[in-house]
C-alpha positions as CSV (number, residue, x, y, z in Angstrom):
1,X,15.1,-11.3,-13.5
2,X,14.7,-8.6,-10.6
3,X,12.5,-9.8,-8.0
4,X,9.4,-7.5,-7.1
5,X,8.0,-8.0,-3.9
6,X,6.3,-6.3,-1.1
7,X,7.2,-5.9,2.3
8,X,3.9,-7.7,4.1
9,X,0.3,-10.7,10.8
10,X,-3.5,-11.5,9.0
11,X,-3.4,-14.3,6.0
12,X,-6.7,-14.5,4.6
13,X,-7.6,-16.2,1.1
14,X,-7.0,-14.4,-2.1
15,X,-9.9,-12.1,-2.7
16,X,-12.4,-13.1,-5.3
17,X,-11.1,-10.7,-7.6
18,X,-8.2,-12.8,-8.9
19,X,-9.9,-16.0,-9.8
20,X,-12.3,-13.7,-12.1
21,X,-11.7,-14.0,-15.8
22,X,-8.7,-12.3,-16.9
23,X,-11.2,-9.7,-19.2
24,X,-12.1,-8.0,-15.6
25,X,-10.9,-5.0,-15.8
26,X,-9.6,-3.4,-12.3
27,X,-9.2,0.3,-11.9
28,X,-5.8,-0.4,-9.6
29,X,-3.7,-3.5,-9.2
30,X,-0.8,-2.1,-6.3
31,X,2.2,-4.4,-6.6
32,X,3.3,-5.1,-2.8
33,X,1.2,-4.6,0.0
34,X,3.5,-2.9,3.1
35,X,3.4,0.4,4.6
36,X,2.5,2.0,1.6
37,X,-0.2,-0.1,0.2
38,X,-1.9,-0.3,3.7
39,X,-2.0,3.7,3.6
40,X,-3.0,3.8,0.2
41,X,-5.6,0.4,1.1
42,X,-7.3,2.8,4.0
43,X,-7.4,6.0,1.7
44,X,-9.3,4.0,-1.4
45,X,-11.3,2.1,1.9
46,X,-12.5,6.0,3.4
47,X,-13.2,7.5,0.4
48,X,-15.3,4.3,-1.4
49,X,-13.1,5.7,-4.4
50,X,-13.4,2.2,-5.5
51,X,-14.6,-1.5,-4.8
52,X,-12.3,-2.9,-7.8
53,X,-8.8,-2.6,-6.5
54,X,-6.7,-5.3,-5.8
55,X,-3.1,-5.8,-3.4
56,X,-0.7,-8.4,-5.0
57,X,1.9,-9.6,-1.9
58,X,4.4,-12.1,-2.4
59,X,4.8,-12.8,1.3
60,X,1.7,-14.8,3.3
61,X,0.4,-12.4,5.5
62,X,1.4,-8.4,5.8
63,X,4.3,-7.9,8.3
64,X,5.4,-4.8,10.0
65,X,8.8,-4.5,11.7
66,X,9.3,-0.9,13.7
67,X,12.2,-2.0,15.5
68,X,12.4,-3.0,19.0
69,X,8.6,-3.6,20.4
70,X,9.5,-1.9,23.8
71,X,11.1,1.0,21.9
72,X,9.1,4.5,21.6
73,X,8.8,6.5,18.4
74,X,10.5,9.4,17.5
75,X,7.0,10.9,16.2
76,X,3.7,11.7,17.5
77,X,1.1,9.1,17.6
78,X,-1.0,11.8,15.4
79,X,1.8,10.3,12.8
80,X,-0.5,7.3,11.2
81,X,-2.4,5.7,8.3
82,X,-4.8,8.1,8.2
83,X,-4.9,10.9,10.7
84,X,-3.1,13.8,8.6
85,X,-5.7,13.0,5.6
86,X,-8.7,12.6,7.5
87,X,-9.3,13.0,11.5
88,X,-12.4,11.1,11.2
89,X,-11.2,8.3,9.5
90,X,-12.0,4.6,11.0
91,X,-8.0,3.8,10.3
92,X,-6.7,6.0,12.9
93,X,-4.6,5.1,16.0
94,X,-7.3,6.5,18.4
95,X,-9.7,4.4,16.3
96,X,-7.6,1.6,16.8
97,X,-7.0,2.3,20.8
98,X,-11.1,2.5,21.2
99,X,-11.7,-0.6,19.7
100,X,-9.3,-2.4,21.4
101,X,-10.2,-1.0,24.8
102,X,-6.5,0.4,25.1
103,X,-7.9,4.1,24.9
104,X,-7.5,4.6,28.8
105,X,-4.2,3.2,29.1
106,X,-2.7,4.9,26.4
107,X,-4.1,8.1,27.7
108,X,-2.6,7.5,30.9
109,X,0.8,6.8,29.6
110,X,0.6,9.7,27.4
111,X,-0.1,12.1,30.4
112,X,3.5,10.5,31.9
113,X,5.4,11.2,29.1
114,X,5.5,13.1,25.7
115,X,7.1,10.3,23.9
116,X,5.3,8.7,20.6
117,X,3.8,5.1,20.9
118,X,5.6,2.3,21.5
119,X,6.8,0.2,18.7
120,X,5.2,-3.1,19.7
121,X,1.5,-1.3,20.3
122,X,2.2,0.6,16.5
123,X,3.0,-2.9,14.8
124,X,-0.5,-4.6,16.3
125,X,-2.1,-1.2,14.9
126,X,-0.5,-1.4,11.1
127,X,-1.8,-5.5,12.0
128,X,-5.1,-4.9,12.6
129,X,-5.5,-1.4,9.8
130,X,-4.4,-4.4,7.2
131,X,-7.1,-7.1,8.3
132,X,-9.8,-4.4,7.7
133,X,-8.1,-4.0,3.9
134,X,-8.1,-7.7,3.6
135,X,-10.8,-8.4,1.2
136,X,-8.6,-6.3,-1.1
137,X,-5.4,-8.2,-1.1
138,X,-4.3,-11.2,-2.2
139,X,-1.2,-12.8,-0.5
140,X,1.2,-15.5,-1.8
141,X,1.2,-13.5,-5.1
142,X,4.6,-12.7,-6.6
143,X,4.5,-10.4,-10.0
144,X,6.6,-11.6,-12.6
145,X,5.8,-8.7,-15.2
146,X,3.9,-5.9,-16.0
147,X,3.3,-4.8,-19.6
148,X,1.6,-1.8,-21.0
149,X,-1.2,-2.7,-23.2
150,X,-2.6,0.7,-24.4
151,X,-2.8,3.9,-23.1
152,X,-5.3,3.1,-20.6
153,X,-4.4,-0.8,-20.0
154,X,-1.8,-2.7,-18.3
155,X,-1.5,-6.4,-18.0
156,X,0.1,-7.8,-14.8
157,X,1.2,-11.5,-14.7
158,X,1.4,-12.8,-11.2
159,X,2.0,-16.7,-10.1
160,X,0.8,-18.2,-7.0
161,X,3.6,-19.1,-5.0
162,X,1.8,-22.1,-3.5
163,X,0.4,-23.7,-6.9
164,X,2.8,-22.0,-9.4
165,X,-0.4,-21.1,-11.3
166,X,0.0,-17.6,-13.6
167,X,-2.8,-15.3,-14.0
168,X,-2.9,-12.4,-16.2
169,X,-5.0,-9.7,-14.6
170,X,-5.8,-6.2,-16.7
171,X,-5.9,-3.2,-14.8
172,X,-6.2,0.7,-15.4
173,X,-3.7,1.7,-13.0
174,X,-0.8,-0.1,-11.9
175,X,1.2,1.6,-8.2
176,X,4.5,0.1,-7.3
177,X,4.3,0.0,-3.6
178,X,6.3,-2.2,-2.5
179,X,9.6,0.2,-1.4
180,X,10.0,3.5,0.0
181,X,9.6,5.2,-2.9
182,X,5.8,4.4,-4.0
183,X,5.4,5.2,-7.9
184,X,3.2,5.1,-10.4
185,X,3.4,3.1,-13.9
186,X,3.2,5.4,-16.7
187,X,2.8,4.4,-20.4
188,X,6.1,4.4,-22.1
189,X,6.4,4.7,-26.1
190,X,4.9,1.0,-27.9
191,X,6.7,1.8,-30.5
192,X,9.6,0.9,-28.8
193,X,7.9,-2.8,-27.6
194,X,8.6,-5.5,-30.2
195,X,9.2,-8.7,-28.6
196,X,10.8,-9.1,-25.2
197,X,11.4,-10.6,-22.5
198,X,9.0,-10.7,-19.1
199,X,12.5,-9.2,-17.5
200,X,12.4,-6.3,-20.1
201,X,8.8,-5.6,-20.2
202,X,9.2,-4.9,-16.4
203,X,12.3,-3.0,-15.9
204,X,11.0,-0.8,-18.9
205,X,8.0,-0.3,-16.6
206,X,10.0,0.2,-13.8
207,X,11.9,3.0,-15.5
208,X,8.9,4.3,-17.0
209,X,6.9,4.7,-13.6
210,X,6.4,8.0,-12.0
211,X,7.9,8.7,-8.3
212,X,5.0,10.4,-6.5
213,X,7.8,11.5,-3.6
214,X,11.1,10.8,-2.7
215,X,12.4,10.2,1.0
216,X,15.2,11.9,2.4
217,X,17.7,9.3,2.6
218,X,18.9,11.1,6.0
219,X,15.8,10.8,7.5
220,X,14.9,8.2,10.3
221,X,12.1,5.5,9.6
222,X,10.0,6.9,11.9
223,X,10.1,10.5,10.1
224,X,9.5,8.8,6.6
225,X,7.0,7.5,8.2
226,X,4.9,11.1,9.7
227,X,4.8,12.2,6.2
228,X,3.0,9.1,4.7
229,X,-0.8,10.4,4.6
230,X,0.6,13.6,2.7
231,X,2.1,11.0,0.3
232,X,-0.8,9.1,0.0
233,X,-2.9,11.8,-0.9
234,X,-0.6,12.8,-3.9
235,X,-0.7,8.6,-5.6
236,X,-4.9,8.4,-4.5
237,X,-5.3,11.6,-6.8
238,X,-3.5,10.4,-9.2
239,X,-4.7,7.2,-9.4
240,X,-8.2,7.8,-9.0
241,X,-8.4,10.9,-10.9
242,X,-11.9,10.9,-12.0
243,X,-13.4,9.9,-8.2
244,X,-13.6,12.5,-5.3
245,X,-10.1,14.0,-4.5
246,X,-8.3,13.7,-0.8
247,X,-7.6,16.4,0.9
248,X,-4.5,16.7,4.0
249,X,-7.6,17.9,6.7
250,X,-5.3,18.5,9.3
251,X,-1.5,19.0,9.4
252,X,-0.8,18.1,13.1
């Protein structure tokens, strides 16, 4: 069976959420909590679109890798979680810089040259975005199938990799997150589910789910990377259709 995992430095405990009965229902479980997630994570933290989300990561803590720490990046530092969608937002770089008292420096370096941030200071910033998500993930989860229940329901299996326990949570929403290509599940015919495997009922989900953008394949990691608040924009909206929409404030 194809493995679905995320690409996740902060380990805290599984949120509270996922040791409540399996009748919750959550308005978004996001398979895979990297890049992705954590931009989607600070959207759904800056617009309170929702307290009843919840990250599932296979790995123990979230984990950035940008390359070579002492490496700058081919884009502006303006190029974050948040920035694009929202200037004001508590997830951006400069927010990051001011409360770690690295504001001064930064400015000074950035007054030397007109290259983006380094690599090793952009990794600690993706670090510390995802320890201020953390009450909505839950590592050490590995999803082992996804099943459309109605037209409004999915069920999501997922087994602690410490304990090998299963839980089935039921959510309204289900984002695939854990690649460059971020989608969203959509319903496929249930006519066409009789019995199956947990193999089948995900790769029929897989197939099923809607690809909010496509990356050029050309494209450099850091330029995927400038675009991701416009992308996250389009999957928040789409996900969260009935709360207050995001808007790209500023295109930098």
């Amino acid at each position: 069976m194809e493995q679905i995992s995320g690409t996740p430095q902060v380990a805290p405990a599984p949120v509270k959420q996922f040791h409540s009965p399996s009748s919750q229902v959550l308005d978004l479980v996001c398979v895979g909590f990297g890049t992705n997630s954590l931009a989607l994570a600070t959207a759904v933290k800056d617009n309170n679109s929702s307290s009843n989300v919840l990250f599932l990561e296979q790995k123990p803590e979230f984990r950035a890798n940008s390359g070579s720490s002492s490496r700058h990046m081919d884009v502006s530092f303006m190029h974050d979680l948040a920035t694009l969608r929202d200037p004001t937002s508590e997830f951006t770089f400069l927010s990051y810089l001011q409360q770690q008292g690295k504001m001064n420096e930064f400015v000074e370096a950035l007054s030397e040259s007109s290259s983006g941030p380094l690599r090793g200071d952009f990794e600690e910033y993706l670090g510390w975005a995802a320890a201020k998500c953390s009450d909505l993930v839950a590592y050490g989860q590995q999803v082992i199938s996804v099943e459309s229940l109605s037209s409004s329901r999915w069920a999501v299996q997922a087994m602690c990799m410490e304990t090998g326990e299963t839980r089935v949570l039921i959510a309204k929403n289900v984002v695939f997150g854990n690649d460059e290509h971020a989608r969203v599940a959509e319903h496929f015919n249930e006519d066409s589910v009789t019995e199956q495997s947990e193999s089948m009922a995900m790769l029929q989900v897989m197939e099923a789910a809607k690809q909010v953008y496509r990356t050029n394949p050309q494209a450099s990691s850091d330029s995927r990377f400038s675009t991701l608040c416009i992308r996250t924009v389009a999957i928040h909206n789409l996900v969260f259709s009935d709360a207050e929409p995001l808007f790209v404030r500023a295109m930098l």
